[in-house]
PLY file of the C-alpha trace (Angstrom):
ply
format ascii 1.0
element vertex 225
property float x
property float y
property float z
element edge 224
property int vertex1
property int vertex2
end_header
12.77 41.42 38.21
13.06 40.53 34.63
12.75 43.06 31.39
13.04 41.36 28.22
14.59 43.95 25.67
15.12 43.84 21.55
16.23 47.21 20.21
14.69 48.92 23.40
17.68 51.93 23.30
15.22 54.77 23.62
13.96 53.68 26.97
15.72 50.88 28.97
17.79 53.33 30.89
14.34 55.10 32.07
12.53 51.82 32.63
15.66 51.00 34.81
16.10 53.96 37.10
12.41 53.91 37.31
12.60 50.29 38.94
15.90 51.52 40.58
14.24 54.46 42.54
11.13 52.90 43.74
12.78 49.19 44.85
16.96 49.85 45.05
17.54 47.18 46.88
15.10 44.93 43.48
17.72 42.57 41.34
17.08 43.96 38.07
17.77 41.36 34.93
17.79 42.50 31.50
17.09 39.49 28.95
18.08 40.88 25.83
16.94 38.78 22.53
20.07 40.47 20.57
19.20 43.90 20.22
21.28 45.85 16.78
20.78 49.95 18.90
22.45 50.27 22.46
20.13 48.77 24.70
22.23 46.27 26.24
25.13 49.39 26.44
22.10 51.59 28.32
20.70 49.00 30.48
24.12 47.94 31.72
25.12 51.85 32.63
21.66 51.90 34.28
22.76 49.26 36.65
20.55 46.37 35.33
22.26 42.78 34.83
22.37 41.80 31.30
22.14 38.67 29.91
22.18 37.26 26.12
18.69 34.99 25.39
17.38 33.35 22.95
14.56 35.79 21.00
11.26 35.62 21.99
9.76 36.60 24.78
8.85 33.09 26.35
12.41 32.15 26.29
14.05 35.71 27.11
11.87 35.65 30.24
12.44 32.46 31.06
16.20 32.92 30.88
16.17 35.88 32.77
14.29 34.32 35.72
16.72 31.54 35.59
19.80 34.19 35.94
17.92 35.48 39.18
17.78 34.19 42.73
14.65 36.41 43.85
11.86 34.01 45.23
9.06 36.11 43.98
9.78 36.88 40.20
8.28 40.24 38.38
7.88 40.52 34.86
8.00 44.03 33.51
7.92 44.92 29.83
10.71 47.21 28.38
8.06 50.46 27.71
6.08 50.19 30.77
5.97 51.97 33.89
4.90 50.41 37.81
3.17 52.09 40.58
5.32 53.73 43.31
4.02 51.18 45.67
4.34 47.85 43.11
6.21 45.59 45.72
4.37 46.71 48.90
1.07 45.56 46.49
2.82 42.71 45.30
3.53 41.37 48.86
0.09 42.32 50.17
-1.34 39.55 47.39
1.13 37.03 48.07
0.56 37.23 51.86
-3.24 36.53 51.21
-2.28 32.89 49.64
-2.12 33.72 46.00
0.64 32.27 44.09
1.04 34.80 41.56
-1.10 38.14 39.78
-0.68 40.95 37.88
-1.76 44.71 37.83
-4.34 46.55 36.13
-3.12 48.87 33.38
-3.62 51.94 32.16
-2.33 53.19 28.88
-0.61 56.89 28.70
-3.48 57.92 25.84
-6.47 59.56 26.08
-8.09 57.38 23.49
-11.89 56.36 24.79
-10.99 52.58 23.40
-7.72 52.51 25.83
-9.82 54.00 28.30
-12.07 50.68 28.32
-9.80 48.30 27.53
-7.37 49.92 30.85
-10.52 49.49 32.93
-11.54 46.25 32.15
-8.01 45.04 33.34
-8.83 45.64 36.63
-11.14 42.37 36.68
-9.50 39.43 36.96
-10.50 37.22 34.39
-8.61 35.15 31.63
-10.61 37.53 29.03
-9.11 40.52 30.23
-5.72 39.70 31.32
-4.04 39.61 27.66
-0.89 41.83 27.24
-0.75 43.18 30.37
2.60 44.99 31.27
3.67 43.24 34.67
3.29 39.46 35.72
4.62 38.47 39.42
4.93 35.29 40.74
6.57 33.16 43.25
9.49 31.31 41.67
8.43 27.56 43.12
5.14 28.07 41.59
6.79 29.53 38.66
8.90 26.23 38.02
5.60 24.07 38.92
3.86 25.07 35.92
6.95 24.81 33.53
7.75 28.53 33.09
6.39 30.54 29.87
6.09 28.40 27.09
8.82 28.93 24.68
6.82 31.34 22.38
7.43 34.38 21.33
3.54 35.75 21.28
1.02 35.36 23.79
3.16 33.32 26.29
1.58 35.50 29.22
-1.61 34.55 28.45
-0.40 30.68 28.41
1.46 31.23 31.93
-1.46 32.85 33.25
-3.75 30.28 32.25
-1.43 27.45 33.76
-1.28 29.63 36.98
-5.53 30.46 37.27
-5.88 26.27 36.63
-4.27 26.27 40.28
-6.94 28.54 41.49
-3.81 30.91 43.43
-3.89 33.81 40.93
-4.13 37.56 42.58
-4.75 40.87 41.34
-2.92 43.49 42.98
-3.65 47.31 43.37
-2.37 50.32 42.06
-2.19 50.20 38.01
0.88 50.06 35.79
1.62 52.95 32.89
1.58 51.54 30.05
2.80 52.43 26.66
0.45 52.83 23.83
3.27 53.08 21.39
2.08 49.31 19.26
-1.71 50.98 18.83
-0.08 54.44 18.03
1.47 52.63 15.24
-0.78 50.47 13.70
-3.91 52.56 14.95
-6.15 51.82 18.04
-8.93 49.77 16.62
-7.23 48.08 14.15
-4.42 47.02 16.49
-7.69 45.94 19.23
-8.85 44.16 16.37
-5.42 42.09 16.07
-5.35 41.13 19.43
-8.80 39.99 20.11
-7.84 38.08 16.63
-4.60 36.49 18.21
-6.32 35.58 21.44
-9.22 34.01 19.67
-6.85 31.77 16.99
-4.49 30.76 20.26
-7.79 29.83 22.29
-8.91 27.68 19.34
-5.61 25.97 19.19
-3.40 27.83 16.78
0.42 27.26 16.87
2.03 30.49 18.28
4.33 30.35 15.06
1.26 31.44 13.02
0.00 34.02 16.15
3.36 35.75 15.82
3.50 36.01 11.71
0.82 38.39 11.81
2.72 40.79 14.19
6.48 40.22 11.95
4.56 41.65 9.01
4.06 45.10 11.12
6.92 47.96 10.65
8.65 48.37 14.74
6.72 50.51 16.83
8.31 53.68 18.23
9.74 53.85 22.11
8.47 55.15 25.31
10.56 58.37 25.82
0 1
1 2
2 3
3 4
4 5
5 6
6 7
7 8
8 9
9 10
10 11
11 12
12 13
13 14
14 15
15 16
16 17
17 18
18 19
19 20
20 21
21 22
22 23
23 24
24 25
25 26
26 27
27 28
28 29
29 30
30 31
31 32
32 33
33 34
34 35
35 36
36 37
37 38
38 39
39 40
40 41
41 42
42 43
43 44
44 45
45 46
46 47
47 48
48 49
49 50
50 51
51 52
52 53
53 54
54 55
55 56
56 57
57 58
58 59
59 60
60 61
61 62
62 63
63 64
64 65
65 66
66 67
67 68
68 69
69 70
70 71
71 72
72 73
73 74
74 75
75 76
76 77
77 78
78 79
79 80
80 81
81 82
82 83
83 84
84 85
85 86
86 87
87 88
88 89
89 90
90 91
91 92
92 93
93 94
94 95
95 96
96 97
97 98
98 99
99 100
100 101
101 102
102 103
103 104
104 105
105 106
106 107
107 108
108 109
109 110
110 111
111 112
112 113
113 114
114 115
115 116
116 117
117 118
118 119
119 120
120 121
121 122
122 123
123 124
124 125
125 126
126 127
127 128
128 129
129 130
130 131
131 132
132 133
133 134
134 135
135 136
136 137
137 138
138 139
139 140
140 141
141 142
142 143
143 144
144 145
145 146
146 147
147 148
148 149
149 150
150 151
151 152
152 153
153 154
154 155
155 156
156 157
157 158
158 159
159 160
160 161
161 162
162 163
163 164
164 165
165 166
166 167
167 168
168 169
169 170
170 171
171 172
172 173
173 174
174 175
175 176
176 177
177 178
178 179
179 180
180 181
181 182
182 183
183 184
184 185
185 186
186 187
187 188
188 189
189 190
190 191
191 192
192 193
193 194
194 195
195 196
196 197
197 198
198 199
199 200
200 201
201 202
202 203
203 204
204 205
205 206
206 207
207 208
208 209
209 210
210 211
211 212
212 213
213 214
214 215
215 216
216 217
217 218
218 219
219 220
220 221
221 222
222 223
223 224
């Protein structure tokens, strides 16, 4: 498993235990993108494996997977939380001939917008697959498509895309807790707003270095406690 981290101090040492109690036996690899607050300090007395990566999550995940053996790879993001049964779901997806997949979300708000956008990621679709909190995939199919690009925005959604043009990409039960910390922040429609506006600029061909100028401009959204 792979967490990519920057200044994630307020809840990598949850996120870790979390993965710790339902998988202990799960290789857990920290890919931190040089964090200033202890996160590398708390992930490290968690029990994670640490590693310094380039920033950005396209190259902090792809380092991460690199300083892992696993042959099924699971991308988690630093705030989010999986089912008790992630890995029996992952393996039940696998086993049925899919490459890779993901899980539905569901964000810890009761905000009638998360709501909607939590169920619609329960269809499997390259519309409603953007940001989602957990990616798994097995590592030779992984390396077939080239990894994540090395972008720091919407590299999921480029990975996916490589992955569904191989017609082996899953969707697994059971739905991951997510944070809504990033809409919190900014506020929940305007924040929607910004990602349908990302997604629609990347589909049309904009370089990610534009995509990701419009989130450096926002103040750091608060942690999951």
């Amino acid at each position: 498993m792979v967490i990519p981290t920057l200044d994630e101090a307020a809840g990598i040492a949850a996120t870790v235990a979390h993965v710790r109690a339902i998988a202990p036996e799960a290789q857990v690899c920290v890919a931190d993108g040089g964090s200033r607050d202890a996160t590398v300090a708390h992930a490290r007395a968690a029990g994670a494996q640490v590693i310094d990566a380039p920033r950005g999550r396209g190259p902090q995940m792809n380092a991460g997977a690199r300083a892992t053996s696993a042959p099924v790879l699971l991308f988690l993001h630093a705030d989010c939380r999986l089912p008790p049964d992630a890995f029996t779901a992952v393996h039940a997806v696998l086993s049925r001939g899919y490459e890779a997949g993901g899980f539905p979300i569901r964000y810890d708000s009761s905000h009638p917008l998360l709501r909607v956008v939590g169920w619609l990621s329960h269809i499997e679709s390259r519309f409603t697959s953007f940001g989602e909190g957990a990616l798994f995939v097995r590592r030779d199919a992984f390396e077939a498509v080239g990894g994540f690009p090395d972008w720091p925005l919407v590299e999921d959604v480029e990975l996916r895309a490589r992955l569904r043009r191989r017609r082996r990409l899953g969707r697994a039960t059971g739905t991951v807790l997510a944070s809504p910390r990033r809409y919190e922040a900014h506020g929940v429609w305007r924040q929607q707003w910004r990602n349908i506006s990302v997604y629609f600029r990347y589909s049309t061909g904009t370089p990610p270095a534009q995509l990701v100028a419009r989130y450096e401009a926002q103040p750091p959204a608060r942690a999951l406690p």
